[in-house]
PQR file with spaces between the fields and no chain letter, atoms N, CA, C, O and H, PARSE charges and radii, in Angstrom:
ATOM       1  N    UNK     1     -55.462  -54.694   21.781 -0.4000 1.5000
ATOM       2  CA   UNK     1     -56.893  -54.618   21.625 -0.0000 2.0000
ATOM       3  C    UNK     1     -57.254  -55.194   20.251  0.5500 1.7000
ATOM       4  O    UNK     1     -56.492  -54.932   19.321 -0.5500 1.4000
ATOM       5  N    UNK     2     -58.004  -55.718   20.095 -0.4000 1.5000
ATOM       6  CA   UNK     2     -58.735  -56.782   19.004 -0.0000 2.0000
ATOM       7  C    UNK     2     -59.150  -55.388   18.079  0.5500 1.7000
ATOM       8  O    UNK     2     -59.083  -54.183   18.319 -0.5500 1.4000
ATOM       9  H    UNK     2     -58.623  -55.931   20.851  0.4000 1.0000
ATOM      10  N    UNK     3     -59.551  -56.085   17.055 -0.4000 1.5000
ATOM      11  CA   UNK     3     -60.331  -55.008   15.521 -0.0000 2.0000
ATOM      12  C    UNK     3     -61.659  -54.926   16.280  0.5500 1.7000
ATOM      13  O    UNK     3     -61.951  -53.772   16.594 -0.5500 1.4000
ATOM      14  H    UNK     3     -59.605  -57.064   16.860  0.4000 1.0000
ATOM      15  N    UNK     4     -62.400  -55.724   16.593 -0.4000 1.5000
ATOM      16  CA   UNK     4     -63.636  -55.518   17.014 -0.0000 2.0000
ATOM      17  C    UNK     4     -63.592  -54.240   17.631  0.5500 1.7000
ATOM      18  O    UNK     4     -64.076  -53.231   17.119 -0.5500 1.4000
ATOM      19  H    UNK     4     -62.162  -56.661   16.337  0.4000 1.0000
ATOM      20  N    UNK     5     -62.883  -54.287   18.980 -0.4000 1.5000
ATOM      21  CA   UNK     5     -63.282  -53.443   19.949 -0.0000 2.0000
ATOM      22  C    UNK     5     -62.362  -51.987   19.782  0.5500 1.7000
ATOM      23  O    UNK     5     -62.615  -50.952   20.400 -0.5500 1.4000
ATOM      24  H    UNK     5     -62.490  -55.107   19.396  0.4000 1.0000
ATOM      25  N    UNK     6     -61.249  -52.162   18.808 -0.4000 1.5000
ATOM      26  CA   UNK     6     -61.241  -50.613   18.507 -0.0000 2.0000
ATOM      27  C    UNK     6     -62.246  -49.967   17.477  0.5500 1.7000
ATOM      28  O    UNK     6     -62.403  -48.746   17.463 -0.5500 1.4000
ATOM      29  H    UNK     6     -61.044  -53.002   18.306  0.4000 1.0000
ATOM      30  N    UNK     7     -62.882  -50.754   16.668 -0.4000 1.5000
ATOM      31  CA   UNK     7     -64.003  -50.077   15.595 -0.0000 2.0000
ATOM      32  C    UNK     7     -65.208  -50.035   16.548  0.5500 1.7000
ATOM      33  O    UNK     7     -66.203  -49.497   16.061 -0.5500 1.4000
ATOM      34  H    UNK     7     -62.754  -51.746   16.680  0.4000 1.0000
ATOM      35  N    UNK     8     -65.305  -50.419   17.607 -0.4000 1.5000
ATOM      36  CA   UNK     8     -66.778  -50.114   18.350 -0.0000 2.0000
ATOM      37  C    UNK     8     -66.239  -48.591   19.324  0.5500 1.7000
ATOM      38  O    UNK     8     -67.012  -47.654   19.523 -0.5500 1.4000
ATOM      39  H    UNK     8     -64.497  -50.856   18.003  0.4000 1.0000
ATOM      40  N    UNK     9     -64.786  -48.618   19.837 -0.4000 1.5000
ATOM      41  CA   UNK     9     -64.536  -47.652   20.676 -0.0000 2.0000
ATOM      42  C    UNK     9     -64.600  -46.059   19.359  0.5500 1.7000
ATOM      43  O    UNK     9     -65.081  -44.947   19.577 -0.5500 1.4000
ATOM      44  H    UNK     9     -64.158  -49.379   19.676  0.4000 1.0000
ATOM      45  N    UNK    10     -64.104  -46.435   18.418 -0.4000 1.5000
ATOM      46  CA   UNK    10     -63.762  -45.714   17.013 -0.0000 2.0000
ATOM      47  C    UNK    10     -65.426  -44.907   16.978  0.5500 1.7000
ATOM      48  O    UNK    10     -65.559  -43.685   17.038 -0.5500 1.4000
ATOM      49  H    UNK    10     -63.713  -47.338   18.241  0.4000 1.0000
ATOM      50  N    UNK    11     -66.486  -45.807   16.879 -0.4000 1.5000
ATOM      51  CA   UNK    11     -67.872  -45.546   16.682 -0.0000 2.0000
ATOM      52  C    UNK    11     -68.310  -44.970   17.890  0.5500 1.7000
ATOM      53  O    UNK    11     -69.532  -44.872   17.997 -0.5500 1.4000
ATOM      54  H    UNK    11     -66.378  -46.800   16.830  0.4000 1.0000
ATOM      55  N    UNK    12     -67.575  -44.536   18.892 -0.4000 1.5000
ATOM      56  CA   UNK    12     -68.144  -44.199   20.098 -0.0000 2.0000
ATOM      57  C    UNK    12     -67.419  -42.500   20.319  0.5500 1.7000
ATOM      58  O    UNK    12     -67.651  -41.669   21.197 -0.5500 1.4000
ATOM      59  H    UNK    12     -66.582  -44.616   18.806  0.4000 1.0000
ATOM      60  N    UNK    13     -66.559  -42.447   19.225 -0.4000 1.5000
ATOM      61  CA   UNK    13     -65.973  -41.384   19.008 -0.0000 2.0000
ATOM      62  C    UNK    13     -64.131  -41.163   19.435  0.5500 1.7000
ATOM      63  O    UNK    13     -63.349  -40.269   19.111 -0.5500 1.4000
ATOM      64  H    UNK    13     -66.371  -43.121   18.512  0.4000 1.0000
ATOM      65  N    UNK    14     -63.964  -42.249   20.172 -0.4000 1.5000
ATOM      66  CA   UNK    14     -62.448  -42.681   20.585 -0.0000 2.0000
ATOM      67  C    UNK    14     -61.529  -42.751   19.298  0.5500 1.7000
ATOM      68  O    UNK    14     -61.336  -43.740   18.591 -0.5500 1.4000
ATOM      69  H    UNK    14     -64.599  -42.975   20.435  0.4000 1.0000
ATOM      70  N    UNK    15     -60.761  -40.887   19.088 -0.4000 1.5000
ATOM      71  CA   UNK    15     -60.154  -40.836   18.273 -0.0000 2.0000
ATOM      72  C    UNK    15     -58.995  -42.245   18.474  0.5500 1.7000
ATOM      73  O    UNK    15     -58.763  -43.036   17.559 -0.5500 1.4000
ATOM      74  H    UNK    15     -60.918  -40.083   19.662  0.4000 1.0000
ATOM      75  N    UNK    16     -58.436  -42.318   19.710 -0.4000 1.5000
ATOM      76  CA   UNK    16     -57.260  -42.644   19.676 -0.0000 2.0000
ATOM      77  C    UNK    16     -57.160  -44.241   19.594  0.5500 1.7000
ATOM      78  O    UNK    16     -56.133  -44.903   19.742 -0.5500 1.4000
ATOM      79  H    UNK    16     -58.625  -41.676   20.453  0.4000 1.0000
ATOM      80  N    UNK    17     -58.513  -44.739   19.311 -0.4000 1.5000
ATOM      81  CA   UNK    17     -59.090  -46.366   18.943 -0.0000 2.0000
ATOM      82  C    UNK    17     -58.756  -46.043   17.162  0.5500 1.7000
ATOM      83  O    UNK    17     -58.236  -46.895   16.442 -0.5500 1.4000
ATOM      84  H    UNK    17     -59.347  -44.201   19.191  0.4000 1.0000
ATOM      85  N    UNK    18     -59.139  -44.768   16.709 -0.4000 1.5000
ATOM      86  CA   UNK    18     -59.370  -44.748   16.002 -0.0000 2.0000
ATOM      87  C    UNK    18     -57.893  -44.461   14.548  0.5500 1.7000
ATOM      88  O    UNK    18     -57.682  -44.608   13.344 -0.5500 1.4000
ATOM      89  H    UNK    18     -59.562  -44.075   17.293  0.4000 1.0000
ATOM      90  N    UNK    19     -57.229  -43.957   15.886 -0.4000 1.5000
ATOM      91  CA   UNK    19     -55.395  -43.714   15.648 -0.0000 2.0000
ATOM      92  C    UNK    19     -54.769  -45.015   15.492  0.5500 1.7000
ATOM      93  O    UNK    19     -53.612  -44.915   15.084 -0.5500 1.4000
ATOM      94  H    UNK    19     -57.400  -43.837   16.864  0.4000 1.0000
ATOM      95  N    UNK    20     -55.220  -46.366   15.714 -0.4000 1.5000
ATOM      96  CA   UNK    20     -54.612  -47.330   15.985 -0.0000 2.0000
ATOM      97  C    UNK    20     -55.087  -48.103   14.824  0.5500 1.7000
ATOM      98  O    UNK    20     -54.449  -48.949   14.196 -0.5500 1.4000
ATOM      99  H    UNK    20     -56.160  -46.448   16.045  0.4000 1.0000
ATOM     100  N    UNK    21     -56.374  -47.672   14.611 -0.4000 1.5000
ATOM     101  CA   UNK    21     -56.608  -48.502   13.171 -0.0000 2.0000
ATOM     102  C    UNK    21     -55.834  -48.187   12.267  0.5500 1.7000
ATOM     103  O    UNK    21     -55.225  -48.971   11.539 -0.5500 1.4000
ATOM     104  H    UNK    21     -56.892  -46.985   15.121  0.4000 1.0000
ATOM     105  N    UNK    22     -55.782  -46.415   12.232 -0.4000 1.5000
ATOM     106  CA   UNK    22     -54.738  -46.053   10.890 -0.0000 2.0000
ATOM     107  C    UNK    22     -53.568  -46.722   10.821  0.5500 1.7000
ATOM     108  O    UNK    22     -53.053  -47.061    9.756 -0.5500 1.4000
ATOM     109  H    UNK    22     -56.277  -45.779   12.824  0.4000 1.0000
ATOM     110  N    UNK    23     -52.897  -47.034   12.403 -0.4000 1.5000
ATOM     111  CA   UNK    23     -51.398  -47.155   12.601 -0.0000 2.0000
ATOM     112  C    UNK    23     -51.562  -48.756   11.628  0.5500 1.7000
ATOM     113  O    UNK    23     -51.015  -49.069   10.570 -0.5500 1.4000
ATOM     114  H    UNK    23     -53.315  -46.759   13.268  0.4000 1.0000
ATOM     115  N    UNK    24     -52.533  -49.532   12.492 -0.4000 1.5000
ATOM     116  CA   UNK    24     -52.601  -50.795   11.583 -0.0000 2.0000
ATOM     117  C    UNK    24     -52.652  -51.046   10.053  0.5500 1.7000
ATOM     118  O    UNK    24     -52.157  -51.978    9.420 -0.5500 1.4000
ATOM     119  H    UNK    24     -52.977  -49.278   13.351  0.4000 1.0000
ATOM     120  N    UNK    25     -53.360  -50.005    9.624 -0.4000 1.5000
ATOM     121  CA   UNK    25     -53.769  -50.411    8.028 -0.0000 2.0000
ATOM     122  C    UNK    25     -53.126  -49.315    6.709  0.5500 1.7000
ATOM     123  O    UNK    25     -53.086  -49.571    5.506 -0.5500 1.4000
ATOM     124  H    UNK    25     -53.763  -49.248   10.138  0.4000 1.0000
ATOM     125  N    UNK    26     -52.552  -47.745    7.589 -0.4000 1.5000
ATOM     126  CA   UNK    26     -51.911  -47.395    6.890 -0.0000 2.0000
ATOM     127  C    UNK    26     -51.159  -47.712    5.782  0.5500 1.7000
ATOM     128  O    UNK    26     -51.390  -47.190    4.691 -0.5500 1.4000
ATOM     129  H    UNK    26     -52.584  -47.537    8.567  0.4000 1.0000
ATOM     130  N    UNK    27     -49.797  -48.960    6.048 -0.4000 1.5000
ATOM     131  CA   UNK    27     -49.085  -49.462    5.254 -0.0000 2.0000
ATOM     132  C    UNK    27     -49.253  -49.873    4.165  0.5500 1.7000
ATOM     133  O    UNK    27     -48.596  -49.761    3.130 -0.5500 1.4000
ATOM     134  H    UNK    27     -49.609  -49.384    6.933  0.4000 1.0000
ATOM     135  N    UNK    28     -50.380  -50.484    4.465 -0.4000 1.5000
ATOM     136  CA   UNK    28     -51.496  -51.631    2.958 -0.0000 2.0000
ATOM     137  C    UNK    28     -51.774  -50.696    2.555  0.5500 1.7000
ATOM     138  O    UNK    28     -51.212  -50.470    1.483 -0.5500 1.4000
ATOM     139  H    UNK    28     -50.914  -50.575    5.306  0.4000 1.0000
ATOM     140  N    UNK    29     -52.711  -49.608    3.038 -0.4000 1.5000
ATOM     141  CA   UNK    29     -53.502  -49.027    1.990 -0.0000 2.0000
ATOM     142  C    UNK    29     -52.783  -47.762    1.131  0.5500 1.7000
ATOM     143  O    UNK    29     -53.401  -47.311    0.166 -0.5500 1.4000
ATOM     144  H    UNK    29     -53.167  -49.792    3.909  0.4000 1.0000
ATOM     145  N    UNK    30     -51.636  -47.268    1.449 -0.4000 1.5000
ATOM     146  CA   UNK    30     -50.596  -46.742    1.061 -0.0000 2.0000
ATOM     147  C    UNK    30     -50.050  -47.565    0.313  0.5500 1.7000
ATOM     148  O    UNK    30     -49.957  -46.992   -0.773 -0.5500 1.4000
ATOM     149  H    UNK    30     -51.134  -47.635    2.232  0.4000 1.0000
ATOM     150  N    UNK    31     -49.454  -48.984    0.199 -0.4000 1.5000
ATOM     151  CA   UNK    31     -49.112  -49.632   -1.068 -0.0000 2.0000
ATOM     152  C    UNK    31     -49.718  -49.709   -2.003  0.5500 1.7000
ATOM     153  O    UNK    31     -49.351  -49.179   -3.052 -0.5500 1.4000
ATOM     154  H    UNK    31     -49.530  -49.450    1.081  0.4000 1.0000
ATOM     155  N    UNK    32     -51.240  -50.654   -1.841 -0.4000 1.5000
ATOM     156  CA   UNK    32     -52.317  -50.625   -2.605 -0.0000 2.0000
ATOM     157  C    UNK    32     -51.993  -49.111   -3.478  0.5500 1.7000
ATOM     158  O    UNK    32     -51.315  -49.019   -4.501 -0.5500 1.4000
ATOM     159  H    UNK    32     -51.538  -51.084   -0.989  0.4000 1.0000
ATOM     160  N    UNK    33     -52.484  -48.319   -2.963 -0.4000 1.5000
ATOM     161  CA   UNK    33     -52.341  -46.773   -3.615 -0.0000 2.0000
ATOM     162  C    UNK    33     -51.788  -46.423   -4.569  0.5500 1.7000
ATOM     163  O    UNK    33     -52.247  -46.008   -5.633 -0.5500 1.4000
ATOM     164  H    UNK    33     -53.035  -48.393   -2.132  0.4000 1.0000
ATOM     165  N    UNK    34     -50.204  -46.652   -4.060 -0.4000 1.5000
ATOM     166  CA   UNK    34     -49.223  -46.269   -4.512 -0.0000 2.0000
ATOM     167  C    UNK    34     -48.997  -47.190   -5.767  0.5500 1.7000
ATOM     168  O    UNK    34     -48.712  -46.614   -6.817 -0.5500 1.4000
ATOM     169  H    UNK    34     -49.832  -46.989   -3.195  0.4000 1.0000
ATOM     170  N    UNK    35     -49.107  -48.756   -5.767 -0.4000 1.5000
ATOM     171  CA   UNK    35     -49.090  -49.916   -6.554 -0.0000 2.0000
ATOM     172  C    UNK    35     -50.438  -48.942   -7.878  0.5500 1.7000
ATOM     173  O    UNK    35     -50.048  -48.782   -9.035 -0.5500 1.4000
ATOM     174  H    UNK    35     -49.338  -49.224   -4.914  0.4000 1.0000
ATOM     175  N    UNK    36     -51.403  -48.595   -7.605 -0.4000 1.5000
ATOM     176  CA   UNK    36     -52.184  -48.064   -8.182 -0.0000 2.0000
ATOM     177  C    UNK    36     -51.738  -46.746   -9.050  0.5500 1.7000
ATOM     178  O    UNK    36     -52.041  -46.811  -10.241 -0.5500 1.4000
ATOM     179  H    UNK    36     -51.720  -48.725   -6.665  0.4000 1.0000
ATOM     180  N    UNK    37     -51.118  -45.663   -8.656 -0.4000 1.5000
ATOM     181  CA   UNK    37     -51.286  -44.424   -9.151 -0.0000 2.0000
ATOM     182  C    UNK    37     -49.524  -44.249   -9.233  0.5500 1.7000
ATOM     183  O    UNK    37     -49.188  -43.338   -9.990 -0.5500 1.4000
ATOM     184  H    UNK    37     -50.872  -45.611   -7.688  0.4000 1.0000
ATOM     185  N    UNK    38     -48.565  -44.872   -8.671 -0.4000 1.5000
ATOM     186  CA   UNK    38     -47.722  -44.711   -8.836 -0.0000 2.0000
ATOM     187  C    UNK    38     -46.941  -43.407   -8.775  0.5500 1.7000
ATOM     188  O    UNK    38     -45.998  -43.054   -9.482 -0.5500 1.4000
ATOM     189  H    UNK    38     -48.838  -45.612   -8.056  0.4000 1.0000
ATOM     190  N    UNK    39     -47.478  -42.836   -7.880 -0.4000 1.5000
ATOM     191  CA   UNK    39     -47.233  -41.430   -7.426 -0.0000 2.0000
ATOM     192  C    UNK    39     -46.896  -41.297   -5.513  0.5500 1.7000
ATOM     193  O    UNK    39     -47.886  -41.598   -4.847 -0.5500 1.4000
ATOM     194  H    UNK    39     -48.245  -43.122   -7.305  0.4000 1.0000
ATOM     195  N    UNK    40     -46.222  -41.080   -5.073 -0.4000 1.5000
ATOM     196  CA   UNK    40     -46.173  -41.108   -3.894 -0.0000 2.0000
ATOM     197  C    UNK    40     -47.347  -40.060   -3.031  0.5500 1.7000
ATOM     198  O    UNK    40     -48.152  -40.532   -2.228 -0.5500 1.4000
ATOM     199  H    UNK    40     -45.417  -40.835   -5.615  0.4000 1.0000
ATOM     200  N    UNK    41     -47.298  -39.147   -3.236 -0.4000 1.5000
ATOM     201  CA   UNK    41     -47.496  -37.337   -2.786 -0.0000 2.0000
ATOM     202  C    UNK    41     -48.646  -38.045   -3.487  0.5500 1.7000
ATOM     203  O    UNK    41     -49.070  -38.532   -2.439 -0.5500 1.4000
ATOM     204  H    UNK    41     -46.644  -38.763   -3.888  0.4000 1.0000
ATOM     205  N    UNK    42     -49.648  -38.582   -4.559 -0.4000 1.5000
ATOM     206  CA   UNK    42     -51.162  -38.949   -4.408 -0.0000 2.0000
ATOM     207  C    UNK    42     -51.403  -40.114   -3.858  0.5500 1.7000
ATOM     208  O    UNK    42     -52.605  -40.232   -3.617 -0.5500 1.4000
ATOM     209  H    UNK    42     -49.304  -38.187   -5.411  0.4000 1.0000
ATOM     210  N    UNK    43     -50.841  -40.932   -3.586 -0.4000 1.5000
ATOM     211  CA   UNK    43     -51.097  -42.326   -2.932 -0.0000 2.0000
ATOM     212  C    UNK    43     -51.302  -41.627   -1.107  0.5500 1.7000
ATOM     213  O    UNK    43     -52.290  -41.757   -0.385 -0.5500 1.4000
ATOM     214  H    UNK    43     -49.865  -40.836   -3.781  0.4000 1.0000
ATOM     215  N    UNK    44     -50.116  -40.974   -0.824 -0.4000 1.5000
ATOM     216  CA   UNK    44     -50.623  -40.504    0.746 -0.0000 2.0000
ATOM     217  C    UNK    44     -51.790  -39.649    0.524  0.5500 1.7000
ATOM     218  O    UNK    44     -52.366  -39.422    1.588 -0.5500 1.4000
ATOM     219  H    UNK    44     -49.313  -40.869   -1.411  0.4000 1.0000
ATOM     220  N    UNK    45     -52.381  -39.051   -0.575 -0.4000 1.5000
ATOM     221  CA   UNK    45     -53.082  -38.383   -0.398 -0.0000 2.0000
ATOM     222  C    UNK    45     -55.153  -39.035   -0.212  0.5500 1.7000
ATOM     223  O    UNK    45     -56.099  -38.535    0.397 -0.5500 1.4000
ATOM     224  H    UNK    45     -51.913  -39.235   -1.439  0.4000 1.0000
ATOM     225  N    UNK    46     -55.032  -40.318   -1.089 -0.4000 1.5000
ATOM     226  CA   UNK    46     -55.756  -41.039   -1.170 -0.0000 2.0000
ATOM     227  C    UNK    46     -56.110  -41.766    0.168  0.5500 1.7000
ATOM     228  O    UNK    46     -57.103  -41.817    0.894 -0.5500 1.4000
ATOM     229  H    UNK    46     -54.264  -40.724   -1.583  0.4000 1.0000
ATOM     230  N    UNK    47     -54.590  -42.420    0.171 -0.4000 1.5000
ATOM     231  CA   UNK    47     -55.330  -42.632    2.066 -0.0000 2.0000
ATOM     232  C    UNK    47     -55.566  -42.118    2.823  0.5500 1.7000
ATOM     233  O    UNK    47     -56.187  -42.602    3.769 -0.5500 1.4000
ATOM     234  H    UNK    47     -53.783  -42.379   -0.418  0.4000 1.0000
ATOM     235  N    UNK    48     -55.198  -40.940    2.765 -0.4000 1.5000
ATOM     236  CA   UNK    48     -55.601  -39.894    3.903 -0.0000 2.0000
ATOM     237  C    UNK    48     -57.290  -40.051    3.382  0.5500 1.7000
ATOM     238  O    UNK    48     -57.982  -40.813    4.057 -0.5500 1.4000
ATOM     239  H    UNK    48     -54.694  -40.547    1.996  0.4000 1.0000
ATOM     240  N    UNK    49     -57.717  -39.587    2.608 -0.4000 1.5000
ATOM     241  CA   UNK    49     -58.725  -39.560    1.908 -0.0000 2.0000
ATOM     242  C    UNK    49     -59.929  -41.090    2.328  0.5500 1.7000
ATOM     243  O    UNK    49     -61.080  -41.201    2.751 -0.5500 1.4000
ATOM     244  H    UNK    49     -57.155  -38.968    2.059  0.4000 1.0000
ATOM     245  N    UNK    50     -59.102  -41.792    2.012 -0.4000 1.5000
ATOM     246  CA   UNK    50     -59.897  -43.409    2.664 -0.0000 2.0000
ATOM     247  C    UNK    50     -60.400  -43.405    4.303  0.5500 1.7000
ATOM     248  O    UNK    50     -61.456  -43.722    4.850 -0.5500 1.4000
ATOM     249  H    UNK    50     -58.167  -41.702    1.669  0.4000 1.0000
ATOM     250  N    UNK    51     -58.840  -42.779    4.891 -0.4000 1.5000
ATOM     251  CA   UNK    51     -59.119  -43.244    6.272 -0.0000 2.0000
ATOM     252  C    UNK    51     -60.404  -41.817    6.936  0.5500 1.7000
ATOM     253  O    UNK    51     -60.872  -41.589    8.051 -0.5500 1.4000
ATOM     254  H    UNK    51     -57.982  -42.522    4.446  0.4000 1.0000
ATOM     255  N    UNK    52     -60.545  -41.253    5.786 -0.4000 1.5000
ATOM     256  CA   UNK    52     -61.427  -39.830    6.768 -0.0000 2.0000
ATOM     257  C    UNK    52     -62.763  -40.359    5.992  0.5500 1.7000
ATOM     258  O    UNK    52     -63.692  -40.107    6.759 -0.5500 1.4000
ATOM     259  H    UNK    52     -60.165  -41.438    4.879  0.4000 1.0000
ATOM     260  N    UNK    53     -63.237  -40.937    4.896 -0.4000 1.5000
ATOM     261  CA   UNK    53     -64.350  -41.896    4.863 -0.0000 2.0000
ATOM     262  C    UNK    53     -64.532  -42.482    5.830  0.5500 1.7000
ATOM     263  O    UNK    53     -65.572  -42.271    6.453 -0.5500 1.4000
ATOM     264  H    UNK    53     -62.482  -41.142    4.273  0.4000 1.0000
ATOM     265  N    UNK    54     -63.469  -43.540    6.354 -0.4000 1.5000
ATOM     266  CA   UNK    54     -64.453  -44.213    7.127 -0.0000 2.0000
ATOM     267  C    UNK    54     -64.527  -43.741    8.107  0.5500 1.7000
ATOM     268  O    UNK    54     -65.460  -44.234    8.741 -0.5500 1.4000
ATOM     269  H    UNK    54     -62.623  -43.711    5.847  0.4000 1.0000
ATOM     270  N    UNK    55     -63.904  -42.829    8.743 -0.4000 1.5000
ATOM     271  CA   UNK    55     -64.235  -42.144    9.910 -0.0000 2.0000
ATOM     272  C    UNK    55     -65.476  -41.627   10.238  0.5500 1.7000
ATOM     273  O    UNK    55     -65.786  -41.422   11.411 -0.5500 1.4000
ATOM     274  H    UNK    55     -63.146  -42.428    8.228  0.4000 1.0000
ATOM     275  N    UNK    56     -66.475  -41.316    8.979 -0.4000 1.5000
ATOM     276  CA   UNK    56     -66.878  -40.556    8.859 -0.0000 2.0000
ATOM     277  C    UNK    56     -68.582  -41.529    8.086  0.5500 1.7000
ATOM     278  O    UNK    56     -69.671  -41.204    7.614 -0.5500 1.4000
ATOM     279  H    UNK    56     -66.224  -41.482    8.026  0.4000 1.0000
ATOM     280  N    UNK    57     -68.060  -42.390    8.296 -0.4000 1.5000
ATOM     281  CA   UNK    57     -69.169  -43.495    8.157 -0.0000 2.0000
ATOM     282  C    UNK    57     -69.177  -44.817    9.138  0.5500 1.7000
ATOM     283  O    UNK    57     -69.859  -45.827    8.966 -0.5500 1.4000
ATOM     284  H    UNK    57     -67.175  -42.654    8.679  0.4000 1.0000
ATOM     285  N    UNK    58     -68.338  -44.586   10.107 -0.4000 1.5000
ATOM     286  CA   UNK    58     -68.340  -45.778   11.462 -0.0000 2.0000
ATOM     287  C    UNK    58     -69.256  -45.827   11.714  0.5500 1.7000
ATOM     288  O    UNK    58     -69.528  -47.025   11.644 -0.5500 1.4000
ATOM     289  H    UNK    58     -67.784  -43.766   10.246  0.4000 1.0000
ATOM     290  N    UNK    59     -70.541  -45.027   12.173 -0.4000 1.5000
ATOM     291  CA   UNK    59     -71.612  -45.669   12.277 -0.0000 2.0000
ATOM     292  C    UNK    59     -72.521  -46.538   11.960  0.5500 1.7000
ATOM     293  O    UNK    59     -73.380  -47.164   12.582 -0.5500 1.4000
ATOM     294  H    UNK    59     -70.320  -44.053   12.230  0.4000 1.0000
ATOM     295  N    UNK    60     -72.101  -46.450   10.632 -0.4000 1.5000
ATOM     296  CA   UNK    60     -72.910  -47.449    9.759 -0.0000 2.0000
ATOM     297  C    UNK    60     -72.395  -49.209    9.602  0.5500 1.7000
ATOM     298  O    UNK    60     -73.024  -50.161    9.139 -0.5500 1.4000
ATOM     299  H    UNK    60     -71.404  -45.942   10.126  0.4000 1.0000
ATOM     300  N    UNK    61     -71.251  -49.151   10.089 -0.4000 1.5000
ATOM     301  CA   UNK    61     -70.492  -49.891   10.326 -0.0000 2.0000
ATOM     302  C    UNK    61     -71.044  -51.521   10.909  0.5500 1.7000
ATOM     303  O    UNK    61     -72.270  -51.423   10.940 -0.5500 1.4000
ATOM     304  H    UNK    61     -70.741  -48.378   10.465  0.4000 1.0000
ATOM     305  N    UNK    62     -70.792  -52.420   11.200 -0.4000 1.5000
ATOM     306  CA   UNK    62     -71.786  -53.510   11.497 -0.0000 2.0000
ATOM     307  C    UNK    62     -70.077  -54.234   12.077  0.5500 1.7000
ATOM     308  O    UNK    62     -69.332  -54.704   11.218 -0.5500 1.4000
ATOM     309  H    UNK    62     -69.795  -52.499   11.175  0.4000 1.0000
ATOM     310  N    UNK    63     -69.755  -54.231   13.201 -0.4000 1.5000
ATOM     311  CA   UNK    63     -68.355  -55.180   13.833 -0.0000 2.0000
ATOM     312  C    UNK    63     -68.943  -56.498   14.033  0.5500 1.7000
ATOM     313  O    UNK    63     -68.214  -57.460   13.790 -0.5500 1.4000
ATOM     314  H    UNK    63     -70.361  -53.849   13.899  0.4000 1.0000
ATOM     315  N    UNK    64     -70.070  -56.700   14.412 -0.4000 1.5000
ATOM     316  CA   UNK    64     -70.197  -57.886   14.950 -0.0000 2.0000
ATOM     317  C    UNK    64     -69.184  -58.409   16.353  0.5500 1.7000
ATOM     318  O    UNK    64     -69.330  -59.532   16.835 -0.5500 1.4000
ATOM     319  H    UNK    64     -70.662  -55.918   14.609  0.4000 1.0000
C-alpha cells in the first residue's frame, strides 16, 4: 500500500494503516534521535513521543 493511502486509512482511524507507518519510519526516526541525544532509552522515548503527535494530528494532515 502506497504512503498516500495508509495516511488517509490512518485519518479514518485504521490503527493498523497506522501500524505500518510506524513499521516504515520507526528506524529513521529512532536514528535521527538517537544521532541527536545519544541516549538510547530517550531516543525510543522521543519517537514514541513523535509517532503519538502525529497520530493525534492526522487530521490536519493534507496527503494529497
Amino acid at each position: 500500500m502506497d504512503e498516500k493511502e495508509l495516511i488517509r486509512r490512518s485519518q479514518q482511524g485504521d490503527g493498523e494503516a497506522f501500524g505500518q507507518i510506524i513499521e516504515r519510519y520507526k528506524g529513521k526516526l529512532f536514528n535521527l534521535a538517537y544521532g541527536m541525544l545519544g541516549d538510547r532509552s530517550e531516543a525510543d522515548d522521543l519517537a514514541q513521543e513523535v509517532f503519538i503527535k502525529v497520530w493525534s494530528n492526522l487530521a490536519y494532515y493534507n496527503a494529497q
